[in-house]
N, C-alpha and C positions, 0 to 999 in steps of 0.2 A: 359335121365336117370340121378338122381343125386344119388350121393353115399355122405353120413353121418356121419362123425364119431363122438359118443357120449359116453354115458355113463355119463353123467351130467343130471343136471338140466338141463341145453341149451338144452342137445340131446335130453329131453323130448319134449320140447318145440318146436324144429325145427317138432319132430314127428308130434307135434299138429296139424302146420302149415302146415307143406307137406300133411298132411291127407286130409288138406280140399280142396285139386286140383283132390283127387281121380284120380291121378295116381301111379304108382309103382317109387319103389326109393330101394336102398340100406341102413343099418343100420349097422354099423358095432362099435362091441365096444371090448375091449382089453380082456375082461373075460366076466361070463357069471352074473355072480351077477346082475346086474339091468335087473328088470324084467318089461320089455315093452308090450305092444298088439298094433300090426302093422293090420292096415285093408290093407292097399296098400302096405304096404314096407317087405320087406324082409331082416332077420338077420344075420349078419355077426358074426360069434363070432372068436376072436384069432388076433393076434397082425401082421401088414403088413409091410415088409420094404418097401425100396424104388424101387426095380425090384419088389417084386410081387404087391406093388398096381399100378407100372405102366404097369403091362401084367395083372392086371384085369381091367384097364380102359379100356383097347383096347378091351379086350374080351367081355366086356358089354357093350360095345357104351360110356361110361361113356363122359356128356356133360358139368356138374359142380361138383364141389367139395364143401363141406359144413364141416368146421371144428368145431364142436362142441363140442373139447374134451377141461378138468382141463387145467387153464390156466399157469398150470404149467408142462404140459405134452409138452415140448421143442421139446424132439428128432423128437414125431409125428407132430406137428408144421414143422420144418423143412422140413421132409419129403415129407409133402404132398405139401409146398411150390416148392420143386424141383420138385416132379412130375408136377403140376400144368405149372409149367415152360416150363419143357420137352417135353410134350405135348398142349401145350398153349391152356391148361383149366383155363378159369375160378374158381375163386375159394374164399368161404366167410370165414373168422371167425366170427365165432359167439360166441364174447365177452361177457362179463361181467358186470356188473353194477358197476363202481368203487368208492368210495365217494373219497372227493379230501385230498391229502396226508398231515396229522393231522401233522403240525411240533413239536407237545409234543412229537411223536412215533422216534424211531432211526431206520431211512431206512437204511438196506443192500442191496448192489448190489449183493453178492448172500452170501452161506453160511460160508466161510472163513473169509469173511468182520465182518458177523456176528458173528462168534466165536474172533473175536478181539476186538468187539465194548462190547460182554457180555464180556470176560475179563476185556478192559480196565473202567467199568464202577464197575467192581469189585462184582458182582453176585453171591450170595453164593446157591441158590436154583432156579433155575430154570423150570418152565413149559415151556414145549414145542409142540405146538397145530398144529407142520409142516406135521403129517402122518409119518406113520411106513416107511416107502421110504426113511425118512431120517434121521435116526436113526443113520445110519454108518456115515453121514455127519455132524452131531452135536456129533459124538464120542470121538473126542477130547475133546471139554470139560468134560466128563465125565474123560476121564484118566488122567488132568490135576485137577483134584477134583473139580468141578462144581458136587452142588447134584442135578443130572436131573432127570425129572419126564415126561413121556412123554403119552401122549393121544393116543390110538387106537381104531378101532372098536375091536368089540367083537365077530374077526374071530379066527377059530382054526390057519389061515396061519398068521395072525397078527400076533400070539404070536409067531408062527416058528418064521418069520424074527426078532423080538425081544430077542427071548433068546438068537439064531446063534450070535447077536452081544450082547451078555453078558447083558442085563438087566433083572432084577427080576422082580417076580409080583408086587414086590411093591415098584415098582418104575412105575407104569404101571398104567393107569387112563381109563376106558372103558365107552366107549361112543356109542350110536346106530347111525344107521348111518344116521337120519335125524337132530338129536338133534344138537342145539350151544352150544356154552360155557356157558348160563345161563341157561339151562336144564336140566344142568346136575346132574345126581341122583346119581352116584356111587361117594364114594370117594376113596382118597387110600386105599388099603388093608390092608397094613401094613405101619405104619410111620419110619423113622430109628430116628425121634427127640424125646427122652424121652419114646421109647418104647410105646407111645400113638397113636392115630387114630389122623390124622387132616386134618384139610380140606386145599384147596387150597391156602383161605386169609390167611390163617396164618402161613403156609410153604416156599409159595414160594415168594421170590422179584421180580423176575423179568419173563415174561413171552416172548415166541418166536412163531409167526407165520405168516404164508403166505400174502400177497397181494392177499388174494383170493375172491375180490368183496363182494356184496351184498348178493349174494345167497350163497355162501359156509361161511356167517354166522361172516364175518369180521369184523363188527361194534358190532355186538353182543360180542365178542370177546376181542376189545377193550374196548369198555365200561364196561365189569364186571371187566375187570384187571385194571383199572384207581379206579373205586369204591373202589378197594381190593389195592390200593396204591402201584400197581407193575410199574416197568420200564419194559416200553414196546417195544420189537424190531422187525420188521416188514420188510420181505424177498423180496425187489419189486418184480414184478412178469416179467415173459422175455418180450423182446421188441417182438411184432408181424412181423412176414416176410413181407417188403414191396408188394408181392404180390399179398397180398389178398387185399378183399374188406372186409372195418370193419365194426358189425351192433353190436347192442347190445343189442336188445329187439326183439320180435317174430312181430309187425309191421315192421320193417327194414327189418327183415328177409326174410317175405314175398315179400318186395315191392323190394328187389337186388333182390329174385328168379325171378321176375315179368319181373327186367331186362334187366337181363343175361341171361336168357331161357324164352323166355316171353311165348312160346307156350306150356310148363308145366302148367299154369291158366287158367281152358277157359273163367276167369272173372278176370280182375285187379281189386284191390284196387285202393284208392283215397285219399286225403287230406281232412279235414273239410275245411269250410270259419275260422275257428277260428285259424287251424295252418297255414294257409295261413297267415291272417293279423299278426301272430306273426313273421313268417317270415321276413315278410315286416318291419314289427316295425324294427327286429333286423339289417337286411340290413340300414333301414334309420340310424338308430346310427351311423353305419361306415361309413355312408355318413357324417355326419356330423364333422368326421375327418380325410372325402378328403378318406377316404378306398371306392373300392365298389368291393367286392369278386364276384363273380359269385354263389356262393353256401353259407350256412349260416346255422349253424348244430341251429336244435331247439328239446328242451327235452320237450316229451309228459307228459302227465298227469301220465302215469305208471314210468317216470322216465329213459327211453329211447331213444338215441339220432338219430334225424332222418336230412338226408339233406334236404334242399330245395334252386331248382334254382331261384336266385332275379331277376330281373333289376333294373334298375333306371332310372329315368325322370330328372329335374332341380332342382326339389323340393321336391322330393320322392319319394322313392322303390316301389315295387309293385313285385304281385306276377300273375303269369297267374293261374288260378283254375285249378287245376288237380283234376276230379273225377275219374278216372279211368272208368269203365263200368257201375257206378252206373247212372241210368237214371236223374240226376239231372239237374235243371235250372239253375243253378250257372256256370257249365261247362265252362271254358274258359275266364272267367272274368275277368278285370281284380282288383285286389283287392288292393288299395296303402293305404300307412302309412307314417308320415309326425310327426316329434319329432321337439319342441321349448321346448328351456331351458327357464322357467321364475326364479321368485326372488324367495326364498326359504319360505318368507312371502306371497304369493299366497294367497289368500283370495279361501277357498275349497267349491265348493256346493253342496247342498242335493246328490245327485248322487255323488260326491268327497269320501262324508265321510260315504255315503252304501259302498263306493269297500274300504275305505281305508285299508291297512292292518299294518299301524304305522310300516312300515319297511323305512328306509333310504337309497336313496334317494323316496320323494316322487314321481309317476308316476301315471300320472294321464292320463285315457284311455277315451277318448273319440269321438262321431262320427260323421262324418263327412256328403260330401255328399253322396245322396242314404244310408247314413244306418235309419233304422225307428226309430221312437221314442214311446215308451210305453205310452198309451193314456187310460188303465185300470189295475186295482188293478190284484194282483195273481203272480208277476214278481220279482224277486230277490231286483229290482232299485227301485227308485220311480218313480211317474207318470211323464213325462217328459223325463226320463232318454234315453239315447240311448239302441237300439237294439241291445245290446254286451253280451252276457251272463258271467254268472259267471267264467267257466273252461276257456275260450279265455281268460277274464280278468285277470285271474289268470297265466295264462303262457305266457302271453304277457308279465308282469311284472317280472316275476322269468326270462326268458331269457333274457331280457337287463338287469337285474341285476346281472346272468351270466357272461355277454359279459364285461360289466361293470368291473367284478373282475377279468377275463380270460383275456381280452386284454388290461386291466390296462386304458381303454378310461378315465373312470372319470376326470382324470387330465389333461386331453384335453379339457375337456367343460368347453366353457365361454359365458358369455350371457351378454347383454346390459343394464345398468342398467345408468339412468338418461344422458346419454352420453360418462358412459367410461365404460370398461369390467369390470364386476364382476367373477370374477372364486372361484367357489365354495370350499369347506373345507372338510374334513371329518365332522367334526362338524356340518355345517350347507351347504351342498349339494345342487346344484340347484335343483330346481323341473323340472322333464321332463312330458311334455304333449304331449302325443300322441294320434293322430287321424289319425282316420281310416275311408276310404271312398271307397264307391262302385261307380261308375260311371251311372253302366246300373243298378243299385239296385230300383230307381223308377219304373222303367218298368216292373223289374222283379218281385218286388212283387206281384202284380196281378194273377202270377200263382205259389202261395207260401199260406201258412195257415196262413202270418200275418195280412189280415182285419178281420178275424175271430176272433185274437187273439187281435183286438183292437192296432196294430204295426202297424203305418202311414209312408208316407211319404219315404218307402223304404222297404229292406228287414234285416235279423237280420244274426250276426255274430254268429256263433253257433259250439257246436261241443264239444260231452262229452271226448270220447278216445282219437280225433284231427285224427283219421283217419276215414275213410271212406268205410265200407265192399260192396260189389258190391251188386248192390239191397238190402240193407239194411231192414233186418227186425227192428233192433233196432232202427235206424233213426227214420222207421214209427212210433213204438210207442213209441217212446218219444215225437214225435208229438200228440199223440194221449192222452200221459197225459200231458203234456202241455195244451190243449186245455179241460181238464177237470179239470185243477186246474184253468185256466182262471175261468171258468163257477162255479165254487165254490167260489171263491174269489168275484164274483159278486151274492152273495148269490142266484143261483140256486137253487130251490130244486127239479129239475124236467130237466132232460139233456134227448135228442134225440140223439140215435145213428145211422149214415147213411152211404150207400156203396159208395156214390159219389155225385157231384152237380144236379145230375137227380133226385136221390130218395130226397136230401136235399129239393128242388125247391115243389115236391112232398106231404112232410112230412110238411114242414112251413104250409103249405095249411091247411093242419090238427088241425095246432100249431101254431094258428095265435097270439097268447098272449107272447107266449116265445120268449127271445130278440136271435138276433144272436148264441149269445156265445155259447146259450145251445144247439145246434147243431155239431157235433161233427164226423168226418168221422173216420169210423172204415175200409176203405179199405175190408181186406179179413181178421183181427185181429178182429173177435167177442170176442172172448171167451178173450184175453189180455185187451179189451174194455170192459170189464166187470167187472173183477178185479180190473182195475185199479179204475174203479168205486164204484166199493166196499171196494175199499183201501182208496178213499177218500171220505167215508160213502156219498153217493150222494144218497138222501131219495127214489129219484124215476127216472127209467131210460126206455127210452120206444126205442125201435130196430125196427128200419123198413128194412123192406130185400125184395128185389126183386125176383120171383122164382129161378133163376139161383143159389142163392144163400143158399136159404131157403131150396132145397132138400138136398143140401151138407150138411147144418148143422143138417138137422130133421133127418139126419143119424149120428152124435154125428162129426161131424169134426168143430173143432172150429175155425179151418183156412181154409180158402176157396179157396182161392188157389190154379192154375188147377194144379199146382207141387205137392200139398199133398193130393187132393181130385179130384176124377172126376166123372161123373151123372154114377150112379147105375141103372139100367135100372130096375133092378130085383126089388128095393128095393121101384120104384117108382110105380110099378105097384102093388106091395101088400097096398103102400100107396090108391092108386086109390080104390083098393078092400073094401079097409076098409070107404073110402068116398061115395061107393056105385055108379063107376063110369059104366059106360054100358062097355060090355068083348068089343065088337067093337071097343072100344077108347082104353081099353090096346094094341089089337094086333097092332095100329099104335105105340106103343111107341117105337119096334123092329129097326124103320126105322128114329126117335130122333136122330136128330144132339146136339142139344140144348134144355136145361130144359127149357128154357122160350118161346120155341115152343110150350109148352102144354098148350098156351094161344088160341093159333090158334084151337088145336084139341077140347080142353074139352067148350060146349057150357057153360053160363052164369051161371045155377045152380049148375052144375057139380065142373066149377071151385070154383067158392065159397065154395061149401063142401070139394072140396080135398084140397082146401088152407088154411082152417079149421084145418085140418088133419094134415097139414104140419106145422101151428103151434103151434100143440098141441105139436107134438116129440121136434119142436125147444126148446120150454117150458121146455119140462124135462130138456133138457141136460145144457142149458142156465139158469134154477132158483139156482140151487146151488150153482154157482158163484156171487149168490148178495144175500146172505141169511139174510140179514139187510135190505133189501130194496124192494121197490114195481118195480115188470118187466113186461111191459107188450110187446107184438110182433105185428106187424102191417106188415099185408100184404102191398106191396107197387106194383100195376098196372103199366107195365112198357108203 
């Protein structure tokens, strides 16, 4: 049992996450204002010290702790740190998204600091975006004459706490409670300068508030009071209890639930091949100045920082693949990466200057052995290019230029230039090249969709979010429009869509003029295999399906899948009726293990007419999703 405390954004998010384990969990948040829908979890409402949430952990088994709450909410912080202690629970925060600390802004260590720094900087009107909570903490400046103006929502108890400490409405700025600071629609009520109405830019100098990450709207915050030419002072936010464990995106979240309670999942999560080799990349930098950490934080595409465990070799990092429970061929591999500093003049190739993104230092990604090489049009790279996709390339580079500004390395690389060290400049930076190599990736390919997709010679680094959901439906079809933009890029006008290498092997027979490409596995994803098709106007797309599959869809399921669909016994024998099959051959279908037994009962004519029948219904439910293009359905004999 994990127990929750939110009332954030985060708290939403852990909901998210927790939900998708379907089991039960605790929710517990200080009022009742955010309004949640728990399928598995159950709500706690009203504020806990430190003996009653440690006699409800005991009373409810409680196994983890998950603190989800404003990273300004200290005392509950603490709290649940002791408890956690006292009971030697496990226990996460789940943090924030913090951007890195703007030296134009004046950081305070807490609000005293700050009522010294608005003093000594001499502040004649202040905005204050800290929450009605600290209203009595910035009241000094108010009785020392600072004209404050202070932001609330627009609760009837906001205003209570506001008036108790003496502020008027109009000094009072109302705000809803998703809205930032550039959203905002109400202005003062009342001005006290000239008896007029004014708005923000032109009242206040200087502005005050929180360290309160990405999501509670802090950059937004900043940014309009820089535009509005205010001095800006900015509250850091508290240090986290050494006790927890820190995450700070809803993959982290999941993958400590995973664990710390690993038997809450009955499916783990996984890494891509793409945050794998980023790993790797970031481990080999600190190889290269004699560091080699055991763990190595790498920031995902949503901006969330995740660990991963390195090694190292003589001459390069490497990562072991962790999929978690998703059935992958990658599983276990190992995946290395290998950084040379060249001359900052590098001469850059076609492939160089598709990824280039003209940031400094230049990093140049490239593959090694076992990765494939792109050998047809449709692909991000040019022909030749390595098998590295875009979002790997892309986070490969942003985290060693990271690691680069975080562990201040750059001033440690030097590279060999005609026989003495060259070390590079701000100015002119070495170029770092990195390569990335699979070892078993030749072998592996062969049971991957890169000879289909025209990727030789290995397998491809991949990976959109950079993690990996267990049996991944979105894996699948991304695979699946991948392999329909191949087959468009080589001007198809005519794509096969098939359940496997059996019905493919099958269907070519059929389609003896169509190259490879235009053959296309749709797994149990008909209906997303059609869209996508239709999303990239493909004139004409013809579906072959096997009975097994064909019944499940002639009754409108577009995913076949024995988890969302399974053989309708009723619905096949109204089918048969309607084919005109003998009542004899219905009453065996009672005793149907499998639809594609009805190959065995129904003789030669029969079958032909109910398979007739069967793709007539396929037909309905499957033509509206390609309403630009010719569909046609082929039975496919197994």
């Amino acid at each position: 049992m994990i127990l929750v405390f939110g009332g954030t954004t985060e708290g939403r998010i852990a909901i998210k996450k927790l939900e998708e384990a379907g089991n039960p969990y605790y929710y517990s948040t200080r009022g009742d204002e955010q309004e949640v829908v728990l399928q598995h979890g159950h709500r706690l409402k009203g504020a806990m010290d430190a003996d009653k949430l440690t006699t409800f952990c005991k009373e409810h088994g409680i196994q983890l702790l998950i603190d989800a709450a404003h990273p300004f909410a200290e005392v509950l912080h603490q709290t649940v740190a002791h408890v956690a202690s006292t009971l030697s629970l496990p226990a996460i925060r789940f943090e924030r998204i913090f951007p890195p600390r703007d030296p134009a802004i004046i950081w305070c260590n807490d609000y005293q600091d700050a009522i010294e720094q608005v003093q000594a900087k001499g502040i004649q009107h202040l905005l204050a975006l800290t929450g009605v909570q600290t209203i009595s903490k910035l009241k000094p400046l108010v009785e020392q004459g600072v004209d404050c103006y202070f932001r609330i929502l627009n609760r009837e108890n906001s205003f209570k706490i506001a008036h108790e400490q003496g502020i008027e409405d109009n000094h009072l700025l109302l705000y809803s409670e998703n809205a930032h600071f550039s959203k905002l629609q109400e202005q003062f009520n009342r001005s006290s300068v000239q008896g007029q109405q004014k708005g923000i830019e032109t009242l206040c100098d200087g502005m005050i508030t929180k360290e309160s990450g990405l999501t509670g709207g802090f950059q937004e915050k900043v940014n309009e009071a820089k535009e509005r030419g205010m001095q800006i002072f900015a509250v850091c936010r508290p240090i986290t209890p050494s006790v927890f464990h820190i995450v700070n995106g809803e993959h982290g979240l999941r993958r400590m639930v995973e664990k710390l309670l690993p038997e809450f999942y009955p499916l783990h999560s996984g890494i891509t091949t793409g945050t794998c080799a980023t790993a790797a990349s970031v481990a080999a930098l600190h190889q290269l100045t004699g560091q080699q950490p055991p763990t190595v934080p790498v920031v995902l595409p949503n901006g969330e920082t995740i660990h991963i465990d390195v090694h190292y070799a003589n001459q390069y990092a490497y990562v072991l693949k962790d999929s978690g429970d998703d059935p992958d061929v990658t599983k276990g591999i190992e995946i290395r990466a290998s950084i040379d500093l060249l001359s900052p003049d590098t001469s850059l190739t076609a492939e160089d200057l598709a990824d280039d993104d003209n940031l400094m230092p230049h990093i140049l990604v490239r593959g090694g052995e076992g990765i494939g090489r792109i050998t047809l049009p449709g692909f991000d790279y040019p022909i030749g290019s390595a098998a590295i996709n875009k979002v790997p390339r892309q986070m490969i580079r942003q985290n060693i230029r990271l690691s680069l500004a975080h562990q201040h390395l750059a001033a440690q690389l030097t590279i060999k230039k005609d026989g003495f060290n060259f070390t590079g400049s701000p100015q002119q930076p070495p170029t770092l090249q990195v390569t990335i190599a699979i070892p078993e990736g030749v072998e592996l390919a062969h049971r991957t969709f890169n000879p289909r997709l025209g990727i030789v010679g290995g397998i491809s680094v991949v990976g959109v979010s950079g993690i990996i959901q267990p049996f991944s439906i979105e894996g699948f079809i991304n695979s699946i429009r991948k392999c329909i933009g191949v087959a468009k890029a080589m001007e198809c006008k005519h794509i096969v869509l098939h359940s496997g290498a059996k019905s493919q092997h099958l269907l070519e027979l059929n389609h003896p003029n169509l190259p490879t490409q235009a053959f296309v596995e749709y797994g149990n994803y008909v209906g997303e295999a059609l869209r996508l098709a239709s999303e990239q106007q493909i004139p004409q797309v013809t579906i072959g399906i096997m009975l097994g599959k064909a019944v499940k869809l002639a009754e409108g399921h577009l995913d076949t899948h024995s988890r969302k669909a399974t053989m309708n016994k009723k619905f096949i024998k109204e089918m048969m009726r309607e084919a005109g099959c003998a009542a004899a051959h219905l009453q065996l279908i009672d005793n149907l293990n499998m639809a594609r037994d009805l190959i065995k009962i129904l003789p030669g004519q029969e079958l032909d007419a109910f398979a007739q029948v069967v793709i007539q219904h396929c037909y309905r439910h499957c033509a509206p999703l390609l309403p630009n293009g010719k569909l046609d359905i082929e039975f496919v004999k197994e």
